[in-house]
N, C-alpha and C positions, 0 to 999 in steps of 0.2 A: 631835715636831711640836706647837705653840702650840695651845691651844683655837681664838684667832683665826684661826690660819695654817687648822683643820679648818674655822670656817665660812666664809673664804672659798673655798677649795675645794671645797663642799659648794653653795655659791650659781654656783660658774661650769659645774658639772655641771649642775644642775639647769638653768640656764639652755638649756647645752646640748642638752639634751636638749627640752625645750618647743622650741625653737627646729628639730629635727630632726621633731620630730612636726607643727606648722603647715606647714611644708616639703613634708612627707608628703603632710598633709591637701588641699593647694593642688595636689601634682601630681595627688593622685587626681580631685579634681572635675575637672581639666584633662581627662586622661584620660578621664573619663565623661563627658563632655560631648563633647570630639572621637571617641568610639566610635560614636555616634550621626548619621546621614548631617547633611548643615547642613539637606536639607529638611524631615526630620522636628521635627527642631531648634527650627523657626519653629514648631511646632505650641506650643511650653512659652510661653504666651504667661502669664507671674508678674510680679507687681508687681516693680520692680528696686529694688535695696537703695541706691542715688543715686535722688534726687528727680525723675523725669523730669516734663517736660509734652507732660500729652495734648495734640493735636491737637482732639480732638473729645471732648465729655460727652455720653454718653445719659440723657435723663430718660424713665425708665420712669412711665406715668401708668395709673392702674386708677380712679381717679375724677375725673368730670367736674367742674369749677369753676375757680375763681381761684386759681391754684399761684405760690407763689413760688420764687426759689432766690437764695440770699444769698451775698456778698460772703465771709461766712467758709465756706458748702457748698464753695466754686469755690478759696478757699487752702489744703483739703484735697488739693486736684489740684496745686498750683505757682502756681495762676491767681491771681496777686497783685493784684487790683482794690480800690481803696478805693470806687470807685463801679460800677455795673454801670448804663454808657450805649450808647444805639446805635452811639456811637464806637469802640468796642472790644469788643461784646460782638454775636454775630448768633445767632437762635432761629431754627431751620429744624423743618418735619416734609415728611418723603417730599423734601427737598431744597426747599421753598419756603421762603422767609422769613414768619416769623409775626411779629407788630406785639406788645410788650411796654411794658408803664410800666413806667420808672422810678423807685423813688422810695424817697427813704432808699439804706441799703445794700444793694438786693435791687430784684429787678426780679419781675413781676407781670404773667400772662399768663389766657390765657381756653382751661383746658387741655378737649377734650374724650378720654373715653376710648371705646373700640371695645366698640361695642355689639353684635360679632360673637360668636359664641361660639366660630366658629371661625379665627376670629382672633386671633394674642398683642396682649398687653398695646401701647397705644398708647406707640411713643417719640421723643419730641421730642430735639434737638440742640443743641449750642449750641456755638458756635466763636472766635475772638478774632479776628474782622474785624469789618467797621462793619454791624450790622441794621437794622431799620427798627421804626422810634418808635410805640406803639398813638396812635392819636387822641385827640385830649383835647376836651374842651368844657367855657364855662364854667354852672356849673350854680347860679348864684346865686340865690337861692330870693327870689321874688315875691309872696310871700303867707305866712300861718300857717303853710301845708300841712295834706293832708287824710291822717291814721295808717291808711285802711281798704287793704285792697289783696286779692290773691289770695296764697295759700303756694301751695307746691304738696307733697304728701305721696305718697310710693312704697314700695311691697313687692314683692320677686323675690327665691323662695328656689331655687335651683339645684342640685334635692337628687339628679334624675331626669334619665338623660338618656336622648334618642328618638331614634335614628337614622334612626326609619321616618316621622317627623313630616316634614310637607309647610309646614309653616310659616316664617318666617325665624328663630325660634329654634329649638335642639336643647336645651335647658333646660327643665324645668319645676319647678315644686315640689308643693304638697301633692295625693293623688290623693284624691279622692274618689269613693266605691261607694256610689252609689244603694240602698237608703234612708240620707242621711246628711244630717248639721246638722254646718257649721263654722262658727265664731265666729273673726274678725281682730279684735284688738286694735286701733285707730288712736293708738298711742303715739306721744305727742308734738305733734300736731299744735296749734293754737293758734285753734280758730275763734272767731267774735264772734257765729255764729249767725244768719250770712247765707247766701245761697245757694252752692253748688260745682255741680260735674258731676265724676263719678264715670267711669271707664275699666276694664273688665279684661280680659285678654285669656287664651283659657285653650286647650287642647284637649282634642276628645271621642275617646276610644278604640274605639269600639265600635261596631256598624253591623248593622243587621238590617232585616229585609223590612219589618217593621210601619212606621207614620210616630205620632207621633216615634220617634226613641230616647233624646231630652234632653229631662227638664225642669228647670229651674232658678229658682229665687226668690233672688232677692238685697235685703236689707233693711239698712237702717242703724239701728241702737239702737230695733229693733224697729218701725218702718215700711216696711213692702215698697216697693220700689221697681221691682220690674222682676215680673213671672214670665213666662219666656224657653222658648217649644220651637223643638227644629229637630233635623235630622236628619244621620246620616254621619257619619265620620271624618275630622276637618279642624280647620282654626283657626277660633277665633269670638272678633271681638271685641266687648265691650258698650260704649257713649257712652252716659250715664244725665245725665238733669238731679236734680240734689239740691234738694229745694226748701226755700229758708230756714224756717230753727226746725227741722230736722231734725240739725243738729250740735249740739253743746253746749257753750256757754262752758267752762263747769262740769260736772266728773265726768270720768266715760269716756267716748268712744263706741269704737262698735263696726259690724265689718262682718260680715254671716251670708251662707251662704251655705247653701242648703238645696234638696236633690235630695229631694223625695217619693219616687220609687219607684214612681210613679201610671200611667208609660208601657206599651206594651203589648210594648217590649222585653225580652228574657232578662235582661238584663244590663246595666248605664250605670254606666262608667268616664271621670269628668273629671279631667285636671290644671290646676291651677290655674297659670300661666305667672304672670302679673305685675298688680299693681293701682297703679293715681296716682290719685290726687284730687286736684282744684283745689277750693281750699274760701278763702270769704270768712275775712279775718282783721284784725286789726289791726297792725300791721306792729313789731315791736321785735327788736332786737340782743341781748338776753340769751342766745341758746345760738348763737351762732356766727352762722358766716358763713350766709348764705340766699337763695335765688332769691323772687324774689315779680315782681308783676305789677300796673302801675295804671296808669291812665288821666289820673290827676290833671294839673294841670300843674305844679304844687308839692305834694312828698308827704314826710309828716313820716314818720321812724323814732325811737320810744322810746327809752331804756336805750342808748343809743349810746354806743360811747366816744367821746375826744377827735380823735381820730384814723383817723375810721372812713374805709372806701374803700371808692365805690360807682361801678360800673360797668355802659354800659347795655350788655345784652348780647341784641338785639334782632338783629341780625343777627354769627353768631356768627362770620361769616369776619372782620367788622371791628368790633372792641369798642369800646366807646368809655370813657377816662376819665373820670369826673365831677369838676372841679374847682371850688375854693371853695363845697365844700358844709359850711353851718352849721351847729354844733356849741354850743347853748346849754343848760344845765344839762338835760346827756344826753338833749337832745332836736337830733335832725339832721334838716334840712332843706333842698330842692335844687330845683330846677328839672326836669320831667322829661323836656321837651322834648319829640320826637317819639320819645320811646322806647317803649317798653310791658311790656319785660324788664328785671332789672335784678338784678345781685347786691353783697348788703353784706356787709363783713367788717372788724372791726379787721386790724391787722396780723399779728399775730400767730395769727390765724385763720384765714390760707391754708393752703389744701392742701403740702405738701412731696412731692416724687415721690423715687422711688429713684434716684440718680444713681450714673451707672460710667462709666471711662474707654473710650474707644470703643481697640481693640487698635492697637496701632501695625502700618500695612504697609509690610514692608520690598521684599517682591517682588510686583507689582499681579498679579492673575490677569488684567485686562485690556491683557494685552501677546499680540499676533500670533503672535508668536514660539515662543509655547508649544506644547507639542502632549502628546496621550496619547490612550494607549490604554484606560489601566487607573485610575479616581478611586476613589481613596479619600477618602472624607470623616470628617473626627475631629474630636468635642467635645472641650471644653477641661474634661475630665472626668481627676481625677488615674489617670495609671499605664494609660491609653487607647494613647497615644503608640506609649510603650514595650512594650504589649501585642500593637499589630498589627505592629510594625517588622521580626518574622521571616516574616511573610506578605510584607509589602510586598518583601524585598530576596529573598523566592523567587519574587515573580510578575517583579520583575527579572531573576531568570536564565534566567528560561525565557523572556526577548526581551523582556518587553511593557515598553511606556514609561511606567511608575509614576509618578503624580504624587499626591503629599500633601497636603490642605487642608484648614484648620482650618475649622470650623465659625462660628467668629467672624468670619472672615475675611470668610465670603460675605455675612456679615449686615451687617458693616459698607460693602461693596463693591456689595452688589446690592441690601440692604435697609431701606439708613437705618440702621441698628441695629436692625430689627425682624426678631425672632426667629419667620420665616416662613418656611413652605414653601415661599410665593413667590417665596423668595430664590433657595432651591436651585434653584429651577426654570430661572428666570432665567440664574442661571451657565449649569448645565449648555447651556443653548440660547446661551449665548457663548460658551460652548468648541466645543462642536459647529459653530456657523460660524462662526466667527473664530480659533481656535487651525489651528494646522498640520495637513493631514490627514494619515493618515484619520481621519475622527473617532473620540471616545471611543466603544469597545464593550461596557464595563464598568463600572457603579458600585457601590461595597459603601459601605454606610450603616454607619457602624461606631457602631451605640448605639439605644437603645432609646425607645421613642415612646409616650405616649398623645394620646388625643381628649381630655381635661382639662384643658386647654390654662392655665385659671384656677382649677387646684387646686381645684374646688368639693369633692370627695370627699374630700381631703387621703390619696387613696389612699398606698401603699407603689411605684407605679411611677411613676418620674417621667417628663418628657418634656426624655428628652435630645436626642433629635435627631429633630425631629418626624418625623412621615407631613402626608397631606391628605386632610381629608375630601370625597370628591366625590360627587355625587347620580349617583345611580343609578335606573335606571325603576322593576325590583321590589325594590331593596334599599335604597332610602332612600339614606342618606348611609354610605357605606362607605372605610376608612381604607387603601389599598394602593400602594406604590411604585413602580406600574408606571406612574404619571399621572406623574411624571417622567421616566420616556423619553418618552413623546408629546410629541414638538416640532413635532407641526403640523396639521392639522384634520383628517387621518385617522380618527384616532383608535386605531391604531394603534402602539407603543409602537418609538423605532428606536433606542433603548441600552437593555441588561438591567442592572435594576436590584435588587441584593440588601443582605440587611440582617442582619447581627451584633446581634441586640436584646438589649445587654446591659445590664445596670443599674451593674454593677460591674465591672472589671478582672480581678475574677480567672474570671466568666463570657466575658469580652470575649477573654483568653489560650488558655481553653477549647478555645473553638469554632476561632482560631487553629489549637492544637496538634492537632487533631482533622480541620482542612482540609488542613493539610499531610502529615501522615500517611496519612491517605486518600490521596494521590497518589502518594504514594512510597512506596508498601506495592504490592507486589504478589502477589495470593495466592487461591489457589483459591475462597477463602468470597466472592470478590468479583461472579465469575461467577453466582453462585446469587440467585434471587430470588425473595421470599414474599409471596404475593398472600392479600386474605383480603376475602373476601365478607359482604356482611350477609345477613340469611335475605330475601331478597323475589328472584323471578324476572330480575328487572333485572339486580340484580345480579351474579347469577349469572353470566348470561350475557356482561357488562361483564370477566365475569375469565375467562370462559372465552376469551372473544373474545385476552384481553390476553395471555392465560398460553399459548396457539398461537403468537402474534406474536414471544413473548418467546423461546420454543424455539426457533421458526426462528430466530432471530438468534442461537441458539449460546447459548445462558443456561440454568443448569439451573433451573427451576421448581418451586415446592412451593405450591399453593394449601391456603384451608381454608375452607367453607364455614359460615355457620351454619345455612343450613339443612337440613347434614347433620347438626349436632351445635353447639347454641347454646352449649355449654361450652368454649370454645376459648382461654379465657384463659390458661392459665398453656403452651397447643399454642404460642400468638405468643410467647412472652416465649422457651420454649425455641427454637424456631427461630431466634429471635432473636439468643439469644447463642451455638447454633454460628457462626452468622455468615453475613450476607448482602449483598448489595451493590447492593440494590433492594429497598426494599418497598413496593408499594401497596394503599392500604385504597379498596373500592367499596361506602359504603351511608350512611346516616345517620349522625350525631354532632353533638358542641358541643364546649365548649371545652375540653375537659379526656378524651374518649374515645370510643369508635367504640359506634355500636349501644346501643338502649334498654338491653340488657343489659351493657353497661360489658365488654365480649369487654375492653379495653386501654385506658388510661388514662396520664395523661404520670406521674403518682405512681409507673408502674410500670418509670420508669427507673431507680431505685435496685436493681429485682431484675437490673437487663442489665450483670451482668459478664462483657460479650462481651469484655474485654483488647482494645477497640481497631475493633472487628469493627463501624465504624459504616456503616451503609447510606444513601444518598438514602431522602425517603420522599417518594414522591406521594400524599397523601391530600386530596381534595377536597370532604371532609364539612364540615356547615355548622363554622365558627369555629375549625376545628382550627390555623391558622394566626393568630390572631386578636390580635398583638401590642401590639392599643394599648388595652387595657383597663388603666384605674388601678390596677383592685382583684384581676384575677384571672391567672393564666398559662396559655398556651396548653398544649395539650399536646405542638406542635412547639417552642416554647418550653421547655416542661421539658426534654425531650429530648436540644436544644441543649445544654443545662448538663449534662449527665451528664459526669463527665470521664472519659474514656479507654471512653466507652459512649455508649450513646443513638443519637442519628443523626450524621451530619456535615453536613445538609442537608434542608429539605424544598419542596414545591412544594404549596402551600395555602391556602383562600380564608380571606378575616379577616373573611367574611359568612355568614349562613346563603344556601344555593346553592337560590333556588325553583324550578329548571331543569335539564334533563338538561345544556345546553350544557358541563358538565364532560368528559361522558363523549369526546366527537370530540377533545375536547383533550388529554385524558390519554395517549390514544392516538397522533396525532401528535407530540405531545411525545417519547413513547418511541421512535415511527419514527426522529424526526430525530436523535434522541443514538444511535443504532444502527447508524442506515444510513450514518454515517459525514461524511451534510450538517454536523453540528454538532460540536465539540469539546468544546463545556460546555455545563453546564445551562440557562446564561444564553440559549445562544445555542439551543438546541433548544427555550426555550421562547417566543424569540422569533417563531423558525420556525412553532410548532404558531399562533399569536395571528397570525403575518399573509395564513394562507390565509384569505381570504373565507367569513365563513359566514353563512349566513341567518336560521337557527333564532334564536328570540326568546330575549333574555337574553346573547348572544353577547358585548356591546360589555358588558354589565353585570358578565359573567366575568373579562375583561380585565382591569376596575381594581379587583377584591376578587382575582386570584391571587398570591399573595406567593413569592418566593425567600425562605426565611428561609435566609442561609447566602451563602456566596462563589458569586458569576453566574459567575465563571470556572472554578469547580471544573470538572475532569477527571474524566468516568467510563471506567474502562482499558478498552478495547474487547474484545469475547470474540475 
């Protein structure tokens, strides 16, 4: 045979062979992808390898101003626009239309962002039908113009958060302890050395018999301006007049704050929430774009570019363009009409927001038609999907009507594109009346939540799938899932709602493999259950009460007291991994273990090589359940993540508890999953929450007790 004749035989193999392997490769993703049901399917919500166009862009906004979005942002998506007019282009927020200029390649709005904390990021819309035009007016300037005007200058640092604060923020920043001197830098500001007024607003921590408990002196570059007493735990805000020649053209200034220490309180703890000044200035365009404030009728701006854009934003629901404003050797000038606000910016000095395509809906949740039993809800978090989809297709065989939904989906359908609790809320009370009955009786929250809503902490736990924080009488603002079952003024909760708080997929498969096995294990250690007491009378008797209840129901029982013997640490961990299939803790704790003395701790899931042996735990000490902290894990959260150990579920507040109201609940709870009224945990502890009860704190229990874990779980009946 030819050398030629060897390589063309060598090139038609080779061929073949590549061409046998893409073959291959084409049927397997076939294959992987039709393994998987079609409705999980819609959860893989992936940019497509063809160019599609969105329907709809979300602009996420975190700072208030003059935001643009350009002609080349929007042919990132398909959106082929050489101009962006009301003709073709429409900005919505919450589904209104909002007024935008035109102008050049990019259009130019009056974005404000939410000044909530417990609220996500503000997000605006944008769609390819006809919007509506911002207003324009012409601003031909009448005079020289007068350069003085007001800036305005802000500090909020959101280092602190209060869940107990009564205020409208949950933020705070620097704390200051009596006897103490802080110094604010006021960088940047630009005054002329005319007058301001000065704002801050802060809270006092602390509260005693004596009057005051606060004193405070607030000075600017060493002139007092205020010395402030008063008394209690609460918000206070200051209004100060600054009196001209107390700013400086020239140098620094500064703002002090100084707590003598002089009161006849214990103790005086202030956080400092937030400071503005409004300070006289002369008005110039050198560092961007800027709010200011004048009276003039014709008012000059310095250092202007050619091109600058200034807008009166005096009533911010309707902005108004400034047209043919003057532009003479960088000096701008305008007419200011009846405005009194107003912001400038070259072009290139707009804000830009974070833009994303809003998910395509193939199947509406808003159709009649639907119906379920059993919601799951899934982030568009990788390997989530496919993580729960062996839960999902067992809670299908055992009858219930499984329905799938992504978490994007709701946001785009219920909430604009905002990434709210409100949304979920929303849904769930449109499936509940409007889907097919009986309504849903189950939700599992499949992913994990903080209160950090705007990453102040840049914690390690992110917030995939929120909670809500709702106020509470003694517990402030508490984070629990049970505010989405209440669909109506009761206040009472009529779907049980549980939560998978996973960060990752392979925590998220965990708790999975761990819920399904629990059900389909049947086995002596499951009957048995360990109860454990803190050292105080109460409690004792909370278990003695429980661990009678629990016998008669045919349960074998093993209590352990500490105030029989406070060393019972490593008594729980053993008991633990012979194996149980109930434990509850009655005493004090936080977020990480039971009892001043640390008796059990969630660190000490790595010792429970129970092989499987996972229990329910009822524990209703403070934060034991406490899933939406940034920075820290619960210790029903650790738990959770043990594989093939730990718990398979727990029933736990995500607040500290200032109340016995636990105790009547724990105990119905256990009646109702016993006595046969209830098949899951879900639903026994909906049971023990809708008998009426009077004691104080009751309604307060309700929205801090968490299911961390499947609402439908099966406990096997003795």
């Amino acid at each position: 045979m030819s050398y030629a004749t060897q390589q063309h035989r060598f090139f038609l193999v080779t061929l073949a062979s590549m061409t046998l392997l893409f073959l291959g490769a084409a049927g397997y993703s076939f294959w992987a992808d039709t393994a998987v049901s079609s409705e999980v399917r819609a959860l893989k919500i992936r940019p497509s390898a063809i160019r599609e166009i969105p329907e709809t862009l979300n602009l996420t906004i975190t700072e208030s101003g003059i935001t643009a979005v350009t002609a080349a942002d929007l042919a990132a998506y398909n959106w082929n626009r050489q101009e962006l007019t009301t003709a073709n282009i429409r900005l919505t927020r919450n589904g209104n239309p909002v007024p935008y200029y035109s102008y050049g390649s990019a259009l130019y709005f009056l974005a404000e962002a939410t000044t909530d904390p417990r609220q996500p990021h503000t997000v605006y819309q944008l769609s390819q039908a006809s919007g509506v035009a911002m207003a324009e007016r012409d601003a031909s300037p009448t005079g020289p113009g007068d350069p003085a005007g007001m800036r305005r200058y802000r500090w909020e640092e959101n280092s602190t958060f209060l869940a107990d604060s009564e205020g409208d923020d949950l933020w705070y920043g620097r704390l200051l302890l009596a006897p103490r001197t802080w110094t604010l830098p006021l960088d940047g500001i630009q005054p002329n050395g005319g007058n301001g007024r000065l704002f801050v607003r802060l809270w006092s921590s602390t509260e005693y018999s004596s009057y005051p408990d606060h004193h405070m002196k607030l000075l600017i570059n060493g002139a007092e301006l205020l010395s402030w007493k008063w008394d209690g735990i609460r918000q206070e805000t200051i209004d100060l007049r600054v009196p001209q020649g107390i700013l400086q053209p020239d140098g620094t200034n500064e703002l002090t704050f100084h707590l003598p220490g002089d009161t006849n309180a214990v103790g005086e703890a202030i956080y400092i929430d937030r400071v503005e000044l409004l300070y006289a200035s002369d008005l110039s365009a050198r560092r961007g774009q800027f709010w200011f404030s004048s009276p003039a009728e014709t008012i000059r701006i310095d250092q202007a570019a050619p091109n600058l854009l200034v807008f009166d934003v005096s009533d911010k629901a309707n902005p108004v363009a400034l047209t043919n404003v003057a532009v003479t050797e960088a000096q701008a000038r305008f007419n200011g009409g009846d405005g009194d606000e107003f912001i400038a910016l070259a072009p290139g000095e707009a804000l830009r927001p974070s833009i994303a395509s809003a998910p395509a809906i193939k199947a509406s949740l808003k159709q009649n038609e639907r119906g379920a039993d059993y919601i799951a809800i899934i982030p568009d978090e990788p390997g989530f999907a496919e993580a729960l989809q062996p839960l999902l297709q067992y809670r299908r065989e055992q009858g219930y009507r499984v329905t799938a939904v992504p978490l994007a989906q709701i946001y785009t359908e219920f909430g604009y594109g905002h990434k709210s609790a409100q949304a979920i809320k929303d849904f769930l009370a449109y499936a509940a009346a409007e889907w097919l009955p009986p309504a849903p009786k189950f939700v599992l929250l499949a992913g994990d939540a903080s209160y950090d809503l705007h990453n102040n902490l840049d914690g390690p736990n992110r917030n995939i799938l929120p909670s809500n924080l709702t106020h509470s009488a003694q517990n402030g603002y508490v984070s629990g899932d049970a505010w989405y079952g209440i669909l109506d003024d009761s206040g009472i909760p009529q779907i049980a709602v549980g939560r998978f708080p996973a960060q990752t997929a392979a925590q998220l498969q965990t708790m999975v493999d761990k819920t399904i096995a629990y059900e389909t294990t049947s086995q002596p250690w499951q009957q048995h259950a360990l109860l454990v007491a803190d050292d105080e009378p109460v409690f004792d008797n909370l278990t003695e009460n429980l661990a009678a209840y629990l016998a008669e129901s045919g349960l074998t029982v093993d209590a352990l007291y500490m105030s029989q013997n406070d060393a019972i640490h490593y008594d729980v961990i053993s008991a633990l991994n012979k194996g149980v299939g109930l434990v509850n803790y009655a005493g004090h704790g936080s977020y990480d273990s039971w009892g001043d003395e640390h008796v059990f701790q969630g660190d000490d899931g790595i010792m429970l090589a129970n092989s499987g042996r996972t229990p329910v735990l009822t524990s209703l000490a403070c934060n034991n359940g406490a899933f939406d902290d940034p920075q820290r894990d619960s210790l029903a959260e650790k738990l959770l993540w043990v594989e093939n150990g730990g718990i398979v579920a727990a029933v736990s507040p995500t607040t500290s508890m200032k109340n016995m109201a636990t105790s009547p609940l724990t105990a119905r709870f256990y009646q109702y999953l016993l006595n046969g009224e209830a098949a899951t945990i879900g639903e026994a502890l909906l049971l023990a929450e809708t008998v009426e009860e009077a004691m104080p704190g009751w309604q307060d229990m309700i929205l801090s007790v968490q299911i961390l874990g499947d609402p439908a779980l099966r406990f096997p009946q003795p």
